[in-house]
VMD Tcl script that builds the backbone (N, CA, C; Angstrom):
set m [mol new atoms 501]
animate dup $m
set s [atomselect $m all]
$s set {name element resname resid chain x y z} {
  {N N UNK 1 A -60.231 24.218 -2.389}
  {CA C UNK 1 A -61.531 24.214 -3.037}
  {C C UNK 1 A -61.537 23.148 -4.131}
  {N N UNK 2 A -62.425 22.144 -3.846}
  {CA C UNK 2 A -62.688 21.170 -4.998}
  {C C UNK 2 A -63.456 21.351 -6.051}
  {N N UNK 3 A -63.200 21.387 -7.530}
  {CA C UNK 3 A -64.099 21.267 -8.489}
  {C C UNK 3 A -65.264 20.436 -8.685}
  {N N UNK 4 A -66.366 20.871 -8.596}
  {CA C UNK 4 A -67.461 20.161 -8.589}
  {C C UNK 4 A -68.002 19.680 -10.111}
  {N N UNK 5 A -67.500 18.403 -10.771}
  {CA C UNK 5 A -68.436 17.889 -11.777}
  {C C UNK 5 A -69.458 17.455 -12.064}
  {N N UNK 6 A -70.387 17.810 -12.574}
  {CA C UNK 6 A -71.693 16.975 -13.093}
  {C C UNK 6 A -72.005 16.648 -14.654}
  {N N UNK 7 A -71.914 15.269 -14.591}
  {CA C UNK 7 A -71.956 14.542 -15.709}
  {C C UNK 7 A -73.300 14.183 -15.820}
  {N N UNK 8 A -74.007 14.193 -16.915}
  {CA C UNK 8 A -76.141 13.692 -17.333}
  {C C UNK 8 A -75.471 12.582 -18.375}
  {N N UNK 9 A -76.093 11.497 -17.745}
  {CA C UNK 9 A -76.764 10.798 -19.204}
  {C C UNK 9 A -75.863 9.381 -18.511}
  {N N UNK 10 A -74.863 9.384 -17.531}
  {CA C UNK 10 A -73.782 8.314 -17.365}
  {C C UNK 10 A -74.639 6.832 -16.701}
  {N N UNK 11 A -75.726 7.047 -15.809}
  {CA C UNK 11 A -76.468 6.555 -15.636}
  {C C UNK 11 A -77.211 5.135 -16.672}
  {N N UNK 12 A -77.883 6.350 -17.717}
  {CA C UNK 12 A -78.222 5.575 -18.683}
  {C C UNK 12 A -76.864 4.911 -19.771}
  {N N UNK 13 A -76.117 5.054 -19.756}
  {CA C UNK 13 A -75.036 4.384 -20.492}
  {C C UNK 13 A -74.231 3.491 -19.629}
  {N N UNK 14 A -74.631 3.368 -18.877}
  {CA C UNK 14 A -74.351 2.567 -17.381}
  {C C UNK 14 A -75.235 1.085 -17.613}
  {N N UNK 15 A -76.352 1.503 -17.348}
  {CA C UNK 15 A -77.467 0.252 -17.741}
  {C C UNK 15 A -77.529 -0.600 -19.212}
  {N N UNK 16 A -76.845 0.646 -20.037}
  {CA C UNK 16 A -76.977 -0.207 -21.684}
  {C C UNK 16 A -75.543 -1.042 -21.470}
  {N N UNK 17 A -74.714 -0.369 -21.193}
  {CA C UNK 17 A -73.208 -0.666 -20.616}
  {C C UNK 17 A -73.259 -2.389 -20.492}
  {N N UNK 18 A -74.118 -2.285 -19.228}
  {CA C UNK 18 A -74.524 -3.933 -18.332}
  {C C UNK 18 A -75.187 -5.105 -18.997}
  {N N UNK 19 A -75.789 -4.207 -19.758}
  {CA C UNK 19 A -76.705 -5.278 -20.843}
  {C C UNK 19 A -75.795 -6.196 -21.737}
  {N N UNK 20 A -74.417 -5.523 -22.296}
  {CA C UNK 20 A -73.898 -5.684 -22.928}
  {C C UNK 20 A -72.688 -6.746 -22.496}
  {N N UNK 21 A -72.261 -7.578 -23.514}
  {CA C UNK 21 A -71.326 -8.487 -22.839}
  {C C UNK 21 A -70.358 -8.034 -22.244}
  {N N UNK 22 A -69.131 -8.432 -21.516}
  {CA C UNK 22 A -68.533 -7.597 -20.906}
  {C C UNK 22 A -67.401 -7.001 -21.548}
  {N N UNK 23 A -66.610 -7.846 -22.880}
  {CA C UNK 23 A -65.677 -7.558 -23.867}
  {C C UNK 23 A -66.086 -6.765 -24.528}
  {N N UNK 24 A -67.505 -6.715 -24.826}
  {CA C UNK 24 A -67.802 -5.266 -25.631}
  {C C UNK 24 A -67.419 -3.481 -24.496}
  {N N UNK 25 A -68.028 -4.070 -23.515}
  {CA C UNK 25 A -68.467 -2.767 -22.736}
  {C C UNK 25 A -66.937 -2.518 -22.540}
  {N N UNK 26 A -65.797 -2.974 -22.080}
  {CA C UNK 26 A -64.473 -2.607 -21.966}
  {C C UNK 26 A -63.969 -2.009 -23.517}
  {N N UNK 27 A -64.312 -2.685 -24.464}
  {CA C UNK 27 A -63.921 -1.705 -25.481}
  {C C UNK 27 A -64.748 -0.685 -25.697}
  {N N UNK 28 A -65.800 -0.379 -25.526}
  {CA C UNK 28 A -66.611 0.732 -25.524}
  {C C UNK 28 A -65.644 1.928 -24.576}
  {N N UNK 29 A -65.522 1.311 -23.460}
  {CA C UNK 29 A -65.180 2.211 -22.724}
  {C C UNK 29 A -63.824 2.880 -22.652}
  {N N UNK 30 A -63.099 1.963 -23.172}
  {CA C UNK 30 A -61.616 2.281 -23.393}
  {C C UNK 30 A -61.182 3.279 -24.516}
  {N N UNK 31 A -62.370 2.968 -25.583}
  {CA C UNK 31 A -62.343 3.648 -26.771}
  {C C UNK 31 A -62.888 5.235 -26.443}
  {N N UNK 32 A -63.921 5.057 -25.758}
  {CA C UNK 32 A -64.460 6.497 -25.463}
  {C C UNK 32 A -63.314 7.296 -24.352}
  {N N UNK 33 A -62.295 6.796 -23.479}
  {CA C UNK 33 A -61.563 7.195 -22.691}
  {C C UNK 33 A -60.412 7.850 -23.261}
  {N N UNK 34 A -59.934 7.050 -24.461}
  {CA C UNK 34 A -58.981 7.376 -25.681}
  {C C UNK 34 A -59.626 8.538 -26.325}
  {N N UNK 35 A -60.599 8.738 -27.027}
  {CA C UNK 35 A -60.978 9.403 -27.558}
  {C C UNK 35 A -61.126 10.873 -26.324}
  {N N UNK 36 A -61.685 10.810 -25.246}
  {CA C UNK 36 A -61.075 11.859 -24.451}
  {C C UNK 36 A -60.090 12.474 -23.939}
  {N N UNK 37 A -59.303 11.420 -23.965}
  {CA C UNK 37 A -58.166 12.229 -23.669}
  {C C UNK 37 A -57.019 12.378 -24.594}
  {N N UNK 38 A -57.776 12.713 -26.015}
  {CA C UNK 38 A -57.372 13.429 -27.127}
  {C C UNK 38 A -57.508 14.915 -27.110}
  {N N UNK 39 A -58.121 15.744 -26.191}
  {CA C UNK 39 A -57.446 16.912 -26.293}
  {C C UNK 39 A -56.541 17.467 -24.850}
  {N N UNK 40 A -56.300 16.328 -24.336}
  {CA C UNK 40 A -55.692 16.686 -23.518}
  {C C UNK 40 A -54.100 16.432 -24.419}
  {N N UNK 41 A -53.686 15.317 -25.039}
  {CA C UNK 41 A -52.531 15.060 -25.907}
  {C C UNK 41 A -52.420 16.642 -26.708}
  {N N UNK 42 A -53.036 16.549 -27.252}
  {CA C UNK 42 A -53.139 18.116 -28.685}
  {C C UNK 42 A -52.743 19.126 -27.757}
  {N N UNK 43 A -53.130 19.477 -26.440}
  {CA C UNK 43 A -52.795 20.564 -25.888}
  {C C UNK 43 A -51.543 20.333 -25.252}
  {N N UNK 44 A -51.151 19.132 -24.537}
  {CA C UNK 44 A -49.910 19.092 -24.078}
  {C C UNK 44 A -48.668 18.958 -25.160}
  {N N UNK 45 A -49.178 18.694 -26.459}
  {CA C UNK 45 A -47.974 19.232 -27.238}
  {C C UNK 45 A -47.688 20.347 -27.818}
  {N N UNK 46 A -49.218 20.989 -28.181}
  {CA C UNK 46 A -48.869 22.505 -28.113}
  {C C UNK 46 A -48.475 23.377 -27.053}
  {N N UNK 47 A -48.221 23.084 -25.530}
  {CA C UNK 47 A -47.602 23.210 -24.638}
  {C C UNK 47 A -45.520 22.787 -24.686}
  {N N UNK 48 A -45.607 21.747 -25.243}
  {CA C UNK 48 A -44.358 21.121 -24.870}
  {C C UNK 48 A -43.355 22.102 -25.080}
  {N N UNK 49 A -42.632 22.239 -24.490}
  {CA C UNK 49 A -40.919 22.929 -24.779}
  {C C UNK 49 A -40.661 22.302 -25.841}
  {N N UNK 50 A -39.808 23.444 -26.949}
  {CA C UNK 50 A -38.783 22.646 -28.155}
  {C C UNK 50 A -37.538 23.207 -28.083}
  {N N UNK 51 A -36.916 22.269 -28.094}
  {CA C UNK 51 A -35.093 22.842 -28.449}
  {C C UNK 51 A -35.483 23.865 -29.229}
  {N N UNK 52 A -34.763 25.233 -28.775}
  {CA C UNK 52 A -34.502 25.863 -29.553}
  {C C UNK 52 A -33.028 26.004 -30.592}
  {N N UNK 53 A -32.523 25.322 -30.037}
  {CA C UNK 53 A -31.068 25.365 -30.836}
  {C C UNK 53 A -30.740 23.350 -30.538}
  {N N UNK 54 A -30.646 22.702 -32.184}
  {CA C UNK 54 A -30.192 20.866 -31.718}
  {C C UNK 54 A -28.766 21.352 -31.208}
  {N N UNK 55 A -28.522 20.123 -30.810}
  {CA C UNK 55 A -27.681 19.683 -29.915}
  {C C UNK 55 A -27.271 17.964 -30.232}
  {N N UNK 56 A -26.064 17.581 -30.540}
  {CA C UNK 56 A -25.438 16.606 -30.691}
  {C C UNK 56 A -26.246 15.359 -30.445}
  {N N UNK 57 A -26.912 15.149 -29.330}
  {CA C UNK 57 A -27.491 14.316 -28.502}
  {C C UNK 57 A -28.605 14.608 -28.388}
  {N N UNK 58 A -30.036 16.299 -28.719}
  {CA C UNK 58 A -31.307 16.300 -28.945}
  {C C UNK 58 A -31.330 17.134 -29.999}
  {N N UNK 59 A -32.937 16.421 -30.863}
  {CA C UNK 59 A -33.621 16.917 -31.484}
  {C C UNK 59 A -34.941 17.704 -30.885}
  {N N UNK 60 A -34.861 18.857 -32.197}
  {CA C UNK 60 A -35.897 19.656 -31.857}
  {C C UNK 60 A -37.530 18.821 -32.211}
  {N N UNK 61 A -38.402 18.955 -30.848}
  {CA C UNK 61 A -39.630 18.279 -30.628}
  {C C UNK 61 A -39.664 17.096 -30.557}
  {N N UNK 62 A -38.764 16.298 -29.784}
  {CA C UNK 62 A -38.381 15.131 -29.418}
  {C C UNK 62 A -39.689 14.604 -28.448}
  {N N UNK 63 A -39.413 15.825 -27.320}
  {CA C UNK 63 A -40.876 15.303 -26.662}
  {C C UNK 63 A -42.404 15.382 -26.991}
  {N N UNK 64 A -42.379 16.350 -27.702}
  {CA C UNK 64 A -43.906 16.999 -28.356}
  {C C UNK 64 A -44.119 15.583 -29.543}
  {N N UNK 65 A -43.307 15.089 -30.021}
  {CA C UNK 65 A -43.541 14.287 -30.925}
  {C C UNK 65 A -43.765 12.409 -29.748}
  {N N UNK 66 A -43.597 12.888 -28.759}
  {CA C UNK 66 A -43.568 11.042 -28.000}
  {C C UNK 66 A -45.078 11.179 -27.150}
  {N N UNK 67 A -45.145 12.467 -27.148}
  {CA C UNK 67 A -47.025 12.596 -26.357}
  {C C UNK 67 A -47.808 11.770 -26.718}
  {N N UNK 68 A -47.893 10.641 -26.152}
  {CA C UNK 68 A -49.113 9.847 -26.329}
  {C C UNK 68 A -49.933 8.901 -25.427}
  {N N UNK 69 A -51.115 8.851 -25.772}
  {CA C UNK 69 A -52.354 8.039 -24.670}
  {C C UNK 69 A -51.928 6.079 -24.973}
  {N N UNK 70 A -51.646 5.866 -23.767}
  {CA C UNK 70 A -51.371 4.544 -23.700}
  {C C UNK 70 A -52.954 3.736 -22.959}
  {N N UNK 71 A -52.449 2.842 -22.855}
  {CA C UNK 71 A -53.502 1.414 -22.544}
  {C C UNK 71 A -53.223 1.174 -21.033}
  {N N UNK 72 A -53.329 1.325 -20.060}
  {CA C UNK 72 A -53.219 1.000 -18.716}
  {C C UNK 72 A -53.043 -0.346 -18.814}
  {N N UNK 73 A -52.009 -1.220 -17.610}
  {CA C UNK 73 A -51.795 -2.513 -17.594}
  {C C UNK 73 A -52.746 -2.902 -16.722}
  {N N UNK 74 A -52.587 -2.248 -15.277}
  {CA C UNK 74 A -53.446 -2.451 -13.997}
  {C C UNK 74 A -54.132 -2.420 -13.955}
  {N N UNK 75 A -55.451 -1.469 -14.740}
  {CA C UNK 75 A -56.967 -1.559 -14.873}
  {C C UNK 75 A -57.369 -1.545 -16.331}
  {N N UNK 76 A -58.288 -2.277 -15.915}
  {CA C UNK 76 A -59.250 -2.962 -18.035}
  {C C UNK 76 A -59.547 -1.492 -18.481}
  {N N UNK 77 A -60.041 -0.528 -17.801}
  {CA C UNK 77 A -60.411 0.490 -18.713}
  {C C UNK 77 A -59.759 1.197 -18.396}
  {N N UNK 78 A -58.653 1.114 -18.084}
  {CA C UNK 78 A -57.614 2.706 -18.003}
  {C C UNK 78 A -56.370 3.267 -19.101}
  {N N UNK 79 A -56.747 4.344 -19.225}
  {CA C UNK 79 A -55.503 4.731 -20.344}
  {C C UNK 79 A -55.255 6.105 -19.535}
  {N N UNK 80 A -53.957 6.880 -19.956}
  {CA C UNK 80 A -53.473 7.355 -19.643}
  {C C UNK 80 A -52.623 8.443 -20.500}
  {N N UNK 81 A -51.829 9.526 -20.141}
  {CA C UNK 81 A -51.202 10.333 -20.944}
  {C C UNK 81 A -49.858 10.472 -20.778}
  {N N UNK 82 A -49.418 10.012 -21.678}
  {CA C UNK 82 A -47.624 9.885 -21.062}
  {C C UNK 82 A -46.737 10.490 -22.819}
  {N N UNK 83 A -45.609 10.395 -22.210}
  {CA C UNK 83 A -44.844 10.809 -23.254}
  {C C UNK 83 A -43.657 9.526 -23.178}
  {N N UNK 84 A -44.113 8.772 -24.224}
  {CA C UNK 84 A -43.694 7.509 -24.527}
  {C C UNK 84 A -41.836 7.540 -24.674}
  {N N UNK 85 A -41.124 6.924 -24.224}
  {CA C UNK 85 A -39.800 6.228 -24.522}
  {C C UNK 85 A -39.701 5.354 -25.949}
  {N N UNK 86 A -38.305 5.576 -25.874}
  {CA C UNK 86 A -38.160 4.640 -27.071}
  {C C UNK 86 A -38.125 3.083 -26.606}
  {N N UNK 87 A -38.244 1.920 -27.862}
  {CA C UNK 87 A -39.111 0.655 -27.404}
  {C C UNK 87 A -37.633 -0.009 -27.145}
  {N N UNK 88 A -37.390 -1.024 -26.380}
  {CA C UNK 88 A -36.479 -1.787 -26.164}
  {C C UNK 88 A -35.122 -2.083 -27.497}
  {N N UNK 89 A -36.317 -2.141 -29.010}
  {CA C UNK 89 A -35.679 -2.783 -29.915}
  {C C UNK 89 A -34.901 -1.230 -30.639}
  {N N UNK 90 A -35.081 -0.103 -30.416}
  {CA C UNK 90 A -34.642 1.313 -30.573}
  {C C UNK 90 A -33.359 1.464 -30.270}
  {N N UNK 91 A -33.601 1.317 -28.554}
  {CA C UNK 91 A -32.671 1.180 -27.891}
  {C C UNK 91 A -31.273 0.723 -28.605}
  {N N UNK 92 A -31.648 -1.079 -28.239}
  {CA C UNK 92 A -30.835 -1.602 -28.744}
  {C C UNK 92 A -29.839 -1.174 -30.390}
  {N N UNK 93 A -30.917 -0.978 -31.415}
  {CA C UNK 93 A -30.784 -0.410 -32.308}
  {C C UNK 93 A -29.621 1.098 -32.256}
  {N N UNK 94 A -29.686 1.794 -31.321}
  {CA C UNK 94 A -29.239 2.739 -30.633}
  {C C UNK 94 A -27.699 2.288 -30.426}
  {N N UNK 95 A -27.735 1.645 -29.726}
  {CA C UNK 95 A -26.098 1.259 -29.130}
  {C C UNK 95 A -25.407 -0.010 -29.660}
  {N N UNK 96 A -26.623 -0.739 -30.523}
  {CA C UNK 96 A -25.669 -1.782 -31.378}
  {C C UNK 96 A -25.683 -3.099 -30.160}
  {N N UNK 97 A -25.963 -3.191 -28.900}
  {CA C UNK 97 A -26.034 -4.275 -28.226}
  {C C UNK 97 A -25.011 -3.759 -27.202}
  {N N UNK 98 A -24.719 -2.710 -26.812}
  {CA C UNK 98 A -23.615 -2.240 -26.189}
  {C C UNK 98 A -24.162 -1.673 -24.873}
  {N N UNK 99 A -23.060 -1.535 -24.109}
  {CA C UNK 99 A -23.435 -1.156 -22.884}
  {C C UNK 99 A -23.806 0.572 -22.748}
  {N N UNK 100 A -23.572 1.062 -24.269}
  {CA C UNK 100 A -23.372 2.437 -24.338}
  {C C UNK 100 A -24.663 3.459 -24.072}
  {N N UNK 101 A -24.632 4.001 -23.164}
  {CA C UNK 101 A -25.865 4.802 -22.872}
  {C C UNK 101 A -27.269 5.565 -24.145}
  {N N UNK 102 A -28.230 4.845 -24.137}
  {CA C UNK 102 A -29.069 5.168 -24.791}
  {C C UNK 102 A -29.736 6.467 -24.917}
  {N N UNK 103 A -29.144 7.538 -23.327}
  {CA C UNK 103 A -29.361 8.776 -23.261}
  {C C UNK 103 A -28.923 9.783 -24.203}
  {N N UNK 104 A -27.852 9.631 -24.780}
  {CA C UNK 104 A -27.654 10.382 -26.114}
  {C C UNK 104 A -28.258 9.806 -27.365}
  {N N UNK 105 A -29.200 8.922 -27.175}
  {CA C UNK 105 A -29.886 9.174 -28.548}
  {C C UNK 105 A -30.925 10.155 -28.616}
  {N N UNK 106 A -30.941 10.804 -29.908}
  {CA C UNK 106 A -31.719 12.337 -30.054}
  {C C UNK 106 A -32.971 11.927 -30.201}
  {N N UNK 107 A -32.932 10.378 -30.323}
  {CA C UNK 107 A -34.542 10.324 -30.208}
  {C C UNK 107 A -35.350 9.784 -29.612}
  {N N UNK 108 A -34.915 10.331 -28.097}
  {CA C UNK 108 A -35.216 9.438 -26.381}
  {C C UNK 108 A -35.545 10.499 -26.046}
  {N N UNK 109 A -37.022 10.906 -25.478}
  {CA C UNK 109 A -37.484 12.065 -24.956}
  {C C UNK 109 A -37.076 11.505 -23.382}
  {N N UNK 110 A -35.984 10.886 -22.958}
  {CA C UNK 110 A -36.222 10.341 -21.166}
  {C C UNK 110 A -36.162 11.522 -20.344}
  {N N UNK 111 A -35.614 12.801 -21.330}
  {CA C UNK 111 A -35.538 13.921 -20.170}
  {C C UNK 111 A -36.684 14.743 -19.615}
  {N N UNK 112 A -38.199 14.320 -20.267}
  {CA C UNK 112 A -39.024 15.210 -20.461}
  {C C UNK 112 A -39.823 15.561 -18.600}
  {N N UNK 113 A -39.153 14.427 -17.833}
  {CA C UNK 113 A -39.477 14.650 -16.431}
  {C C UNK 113 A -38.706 15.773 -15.816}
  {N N UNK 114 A -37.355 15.914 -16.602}
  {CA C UNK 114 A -36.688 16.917 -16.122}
  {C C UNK 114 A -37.370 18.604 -16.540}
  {N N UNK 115 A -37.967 18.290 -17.686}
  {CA C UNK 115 A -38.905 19.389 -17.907}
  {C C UNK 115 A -39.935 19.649 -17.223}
  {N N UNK 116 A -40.762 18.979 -16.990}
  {CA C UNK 116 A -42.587 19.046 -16.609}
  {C C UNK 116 A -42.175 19.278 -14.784}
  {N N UNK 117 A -40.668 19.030 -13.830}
  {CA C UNK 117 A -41.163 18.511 -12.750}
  {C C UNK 117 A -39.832 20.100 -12.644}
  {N N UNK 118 A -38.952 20.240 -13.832}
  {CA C UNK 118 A -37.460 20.883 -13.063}
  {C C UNK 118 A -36.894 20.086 -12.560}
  {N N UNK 119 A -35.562 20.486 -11.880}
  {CA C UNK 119 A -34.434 20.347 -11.232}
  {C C UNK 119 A -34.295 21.724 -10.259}
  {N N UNK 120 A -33.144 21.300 -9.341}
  {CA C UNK 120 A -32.031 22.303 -8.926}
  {C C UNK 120 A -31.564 23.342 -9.554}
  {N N UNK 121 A -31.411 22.715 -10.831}
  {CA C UNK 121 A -30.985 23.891 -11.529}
  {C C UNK 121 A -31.439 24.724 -12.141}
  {N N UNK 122 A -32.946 23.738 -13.251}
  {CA C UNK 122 A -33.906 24.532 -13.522}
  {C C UNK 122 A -35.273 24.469 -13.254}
  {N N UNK 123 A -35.820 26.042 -13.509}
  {CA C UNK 123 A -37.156 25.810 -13.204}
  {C C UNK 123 A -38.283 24.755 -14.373}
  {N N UNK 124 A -39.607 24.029 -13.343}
  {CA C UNK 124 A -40.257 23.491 -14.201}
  {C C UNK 124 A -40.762 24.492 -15.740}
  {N N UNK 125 A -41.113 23.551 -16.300}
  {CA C UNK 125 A -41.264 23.920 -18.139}
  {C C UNK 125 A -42.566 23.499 -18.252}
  {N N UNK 126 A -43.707 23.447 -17.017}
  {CA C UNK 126 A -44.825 22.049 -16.880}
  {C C UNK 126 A -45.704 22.299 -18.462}
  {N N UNK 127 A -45.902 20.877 -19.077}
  {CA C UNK 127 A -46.681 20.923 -19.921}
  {C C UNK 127 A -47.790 20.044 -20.312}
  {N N UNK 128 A -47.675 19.014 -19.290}
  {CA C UNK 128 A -48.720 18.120 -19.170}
  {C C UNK 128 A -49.822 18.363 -18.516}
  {N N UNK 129 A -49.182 18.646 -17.245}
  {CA C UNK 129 A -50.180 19.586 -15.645}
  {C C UNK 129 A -51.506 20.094 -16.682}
  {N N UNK 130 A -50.878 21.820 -16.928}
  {CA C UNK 130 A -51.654 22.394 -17.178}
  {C C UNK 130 A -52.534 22.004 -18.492}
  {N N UNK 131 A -52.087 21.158 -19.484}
  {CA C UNK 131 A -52.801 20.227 -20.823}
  {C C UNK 131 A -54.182 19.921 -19.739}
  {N N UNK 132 A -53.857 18.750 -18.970}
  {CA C UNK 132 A -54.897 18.648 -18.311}
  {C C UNK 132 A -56.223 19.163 -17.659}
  {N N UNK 133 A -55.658 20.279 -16.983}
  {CA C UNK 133 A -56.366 21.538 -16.319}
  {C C UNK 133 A -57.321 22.322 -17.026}
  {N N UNK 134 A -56.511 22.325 -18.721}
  {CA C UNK 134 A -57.219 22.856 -19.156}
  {C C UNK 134 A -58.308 22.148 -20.242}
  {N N UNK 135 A -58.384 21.155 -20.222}
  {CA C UNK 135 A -59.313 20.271 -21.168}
  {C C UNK 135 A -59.786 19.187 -20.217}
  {N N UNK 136 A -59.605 19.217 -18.800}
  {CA C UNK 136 A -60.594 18.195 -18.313}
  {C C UNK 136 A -62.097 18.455 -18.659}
  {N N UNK 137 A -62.365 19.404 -18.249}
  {CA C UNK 137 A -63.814 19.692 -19.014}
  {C C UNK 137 A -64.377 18.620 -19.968}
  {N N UNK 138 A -64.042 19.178 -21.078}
  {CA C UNK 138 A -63.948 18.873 -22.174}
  {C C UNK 138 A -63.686 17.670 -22.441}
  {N N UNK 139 A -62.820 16.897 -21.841}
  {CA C UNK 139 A -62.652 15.286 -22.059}
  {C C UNK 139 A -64.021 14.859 -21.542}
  {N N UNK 140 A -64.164 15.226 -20.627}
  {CA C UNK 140 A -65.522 14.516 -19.548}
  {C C UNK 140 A -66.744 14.416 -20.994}
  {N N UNK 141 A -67.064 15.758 -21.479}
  {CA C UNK 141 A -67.869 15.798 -22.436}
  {C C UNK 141 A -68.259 15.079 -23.578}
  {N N UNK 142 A -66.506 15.147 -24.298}
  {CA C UNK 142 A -66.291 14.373 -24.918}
  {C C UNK 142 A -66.570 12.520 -24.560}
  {N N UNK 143 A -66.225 12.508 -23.494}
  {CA C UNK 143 A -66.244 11.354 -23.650}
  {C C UNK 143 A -67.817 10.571 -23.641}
  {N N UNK 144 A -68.532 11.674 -22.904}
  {CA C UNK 144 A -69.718 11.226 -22.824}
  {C C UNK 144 A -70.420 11.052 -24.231}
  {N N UNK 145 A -70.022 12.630 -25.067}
  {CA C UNK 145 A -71.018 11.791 -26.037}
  {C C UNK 145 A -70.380 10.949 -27.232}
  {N N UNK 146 A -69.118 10.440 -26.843}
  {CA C UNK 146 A -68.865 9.184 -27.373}
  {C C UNK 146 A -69.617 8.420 -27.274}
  {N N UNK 147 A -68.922 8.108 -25.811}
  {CA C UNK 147 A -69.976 6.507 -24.557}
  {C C UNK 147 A -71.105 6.320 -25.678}
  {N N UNK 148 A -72.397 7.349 -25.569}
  {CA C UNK 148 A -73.710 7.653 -25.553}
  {C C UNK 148 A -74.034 7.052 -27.413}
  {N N UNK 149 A -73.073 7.377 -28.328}
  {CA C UNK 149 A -72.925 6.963 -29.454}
  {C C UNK 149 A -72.635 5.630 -29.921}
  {N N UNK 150 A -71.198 5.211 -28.979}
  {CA C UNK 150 A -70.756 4.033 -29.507}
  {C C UNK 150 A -71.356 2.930 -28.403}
  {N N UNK 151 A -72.153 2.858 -27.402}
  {CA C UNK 151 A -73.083 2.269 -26.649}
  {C C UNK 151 A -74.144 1.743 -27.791}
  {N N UNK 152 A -75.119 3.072 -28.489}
  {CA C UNK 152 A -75.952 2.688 -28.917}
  {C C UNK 152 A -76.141 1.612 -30.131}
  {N N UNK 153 A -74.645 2.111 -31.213}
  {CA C UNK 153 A -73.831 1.330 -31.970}
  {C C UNK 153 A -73.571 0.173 -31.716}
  {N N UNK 154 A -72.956 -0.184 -30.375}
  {CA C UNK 154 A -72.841 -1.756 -30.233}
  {C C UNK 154 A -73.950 -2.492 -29.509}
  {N N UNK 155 A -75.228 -1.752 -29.492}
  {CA C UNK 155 A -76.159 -2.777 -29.096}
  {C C UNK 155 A -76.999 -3.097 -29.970}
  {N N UNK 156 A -77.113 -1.983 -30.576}
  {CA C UNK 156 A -77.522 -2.353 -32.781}
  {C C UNK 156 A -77.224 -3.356 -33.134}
  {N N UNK 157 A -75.751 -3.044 -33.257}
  {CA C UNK 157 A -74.887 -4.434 -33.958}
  {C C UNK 157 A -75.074 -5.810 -33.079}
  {N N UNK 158 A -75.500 -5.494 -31.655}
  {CA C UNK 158 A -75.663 -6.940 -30.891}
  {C C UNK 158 A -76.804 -7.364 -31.052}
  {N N UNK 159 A -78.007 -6.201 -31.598}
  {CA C UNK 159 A -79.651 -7.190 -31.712}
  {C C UNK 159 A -79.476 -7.645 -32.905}
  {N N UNK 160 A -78.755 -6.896 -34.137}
  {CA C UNK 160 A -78.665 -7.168 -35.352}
  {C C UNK 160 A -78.402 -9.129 -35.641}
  {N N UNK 161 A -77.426 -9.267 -34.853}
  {CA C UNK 161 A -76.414 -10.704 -34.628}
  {C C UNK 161 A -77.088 -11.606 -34.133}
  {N N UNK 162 A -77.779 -11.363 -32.977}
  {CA C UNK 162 A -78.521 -11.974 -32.430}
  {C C UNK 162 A -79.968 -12.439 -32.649}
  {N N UNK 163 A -80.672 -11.255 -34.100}
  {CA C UNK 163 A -81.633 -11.387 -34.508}
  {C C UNK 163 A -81.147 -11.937 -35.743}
  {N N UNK 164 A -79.933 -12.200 -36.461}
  {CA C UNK 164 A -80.032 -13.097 -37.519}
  {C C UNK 164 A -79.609 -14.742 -37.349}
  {N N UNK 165 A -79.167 -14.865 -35.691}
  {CA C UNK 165 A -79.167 -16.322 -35.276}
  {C C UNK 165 A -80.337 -16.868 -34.670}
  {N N UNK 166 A -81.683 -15.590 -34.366}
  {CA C UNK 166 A -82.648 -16.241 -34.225}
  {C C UNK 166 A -83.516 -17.004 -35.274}
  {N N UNK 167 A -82.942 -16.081 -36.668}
  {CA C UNK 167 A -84.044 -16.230 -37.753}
  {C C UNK 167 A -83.388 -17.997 -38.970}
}
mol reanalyze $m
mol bondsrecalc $m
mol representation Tube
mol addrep $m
């Protein structure tokens, strides 16, 4: 059984959308996409598993603390919800330039797939899944009456610009 959505108003923020140059309308849209899938983040970390007892090699809320909405590479308006790694220069920072495994640093959530998906050994811990499930709604909403706001905002600011290079 598929969930049936209906979104009002996308139409008209569609057409103001077009009007608009195209560098605006990608940040419009990226911004309102971010801004939705802000409660999907809030819930998947109040979801996340925490060490209950550290451990040499993890800290407690390692992953709840890396939950975050990134920038899609492959598409102009896509972002996404991931639970971020540490950055190359961490790493390095980590092992000193060494060949020494970056997996014991306590502050590399890399295991958090082993959580959300399980193993063999253990059962899933899922905390992203259901984040989702339960605030798609709500993002959709959200995002709309972003769109519907920051649409109207940047076409203000575009007659504004455009009416003081006419004058």
């Amino acid at each position: 059984m598929a969930d049936e959505i209906n979104v009002l108003g996308l139409k008209e923020i569609q057409s103001t959308l077009d009007k608009l140059p195209a560098r605006l309308g990608e940040k419009v849209v990226r911004a309102a996409l971010r801004a939705a899938a802000q409660p999907m983040r809030k819930d998947a970390q109040a979801r996340a598993p925490v060490l209950k007892k550290p451990q040499w090699n993890r800290k407690a809320g390692t992953v709840k603390k890396s939950i975050t909405i990134k920038r899609s590479k492959k598409d102009k308006y896509g972002v996404y919800l991931t639970v971020a790694g540490l950055s190359a220069k961490k790493v390095k920072e980590f092992t000193g330039g060494t060949r020494r495994k970056s997996t014991n640093n306590p502050d590399d959530p890399w295991y958090w797939v082993f959580l959300e998906f399980g193993t063999a050994n253990q059962p899933a811990q899922e905390f992203m899944r259901p984040a989702f499930e339960s605030q798609k709604f709500a993002a959709i909403r959200r995002f709309e009456e972003f769109a519907k706001r920051r649409v109207v905002r940047e076409a203000e600011k575009l007659a504004r610009e455009q009416g003081s290079k006419a004058a």
